[in-house]
C-alpha positions in Angstrom: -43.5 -60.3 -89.3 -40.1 -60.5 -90.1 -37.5 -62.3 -87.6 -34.1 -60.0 -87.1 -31.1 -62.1 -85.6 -28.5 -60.0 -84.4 -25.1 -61.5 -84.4 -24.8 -61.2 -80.8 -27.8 -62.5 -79.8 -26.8 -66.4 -81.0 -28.8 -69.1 -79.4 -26.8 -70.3 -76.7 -28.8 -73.6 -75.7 -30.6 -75.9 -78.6 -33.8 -75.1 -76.6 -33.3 -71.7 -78.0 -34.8 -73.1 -81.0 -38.0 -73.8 -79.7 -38.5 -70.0 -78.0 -40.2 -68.7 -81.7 -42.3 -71.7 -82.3 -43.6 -71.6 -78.4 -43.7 -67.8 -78.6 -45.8 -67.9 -81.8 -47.9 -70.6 -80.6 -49.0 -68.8 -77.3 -49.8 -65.3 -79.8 -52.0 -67.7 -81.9 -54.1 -68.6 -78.8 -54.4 -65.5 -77.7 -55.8 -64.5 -80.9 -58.0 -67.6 -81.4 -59.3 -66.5 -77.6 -60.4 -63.4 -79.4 -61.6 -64.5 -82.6 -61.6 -67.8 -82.9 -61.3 -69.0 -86.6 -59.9 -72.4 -88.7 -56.8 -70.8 -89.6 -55.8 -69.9 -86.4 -56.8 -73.5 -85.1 -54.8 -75.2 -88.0 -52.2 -73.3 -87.0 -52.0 -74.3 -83.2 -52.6 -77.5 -83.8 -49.4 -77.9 -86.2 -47.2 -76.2 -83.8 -48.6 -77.9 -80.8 -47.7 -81.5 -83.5 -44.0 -79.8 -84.0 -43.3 -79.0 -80.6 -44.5 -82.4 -79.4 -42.0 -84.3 -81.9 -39.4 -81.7 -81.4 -36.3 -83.5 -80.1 -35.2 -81.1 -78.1 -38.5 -80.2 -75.9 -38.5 -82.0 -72.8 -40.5 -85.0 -72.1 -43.0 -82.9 -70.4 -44.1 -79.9 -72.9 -43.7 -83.4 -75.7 -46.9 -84.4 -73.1 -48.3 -81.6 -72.5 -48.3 -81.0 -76.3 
């Protein structure tokens, strides 16, 4: 899946940054919900780890992370 950036569309907040990464995360539990499988799990588990050293997420989702 490829990601299009239009030029108008420019993050306007640094928390913009996280929006893919918490977007994809939240599709990957959906689909592990479904069919759960290691790939899937490796792959939640290494965004939940980015998100929860991700400088810009707020304290909370860090914790909750």
């Amino acid at each position: 899946m490829a990601l299009t950036v239009h030029p108008e569309a420019q993050p306007t907040a640094v928390v913009s940054q996280l929006e893919p990464i918490i977007g994809g995360t939240l599709a990957l539990l959906t689909h592990y919900a479904r069919t759960p499988n290691l790939s899937a799990a490796d792959k939640i588990a290494g965004n939940l780890a980015l998100i929860a050293r991700h400088p810009d997420a707020s304290a909370a989702l860090q914790t909750v992370c």
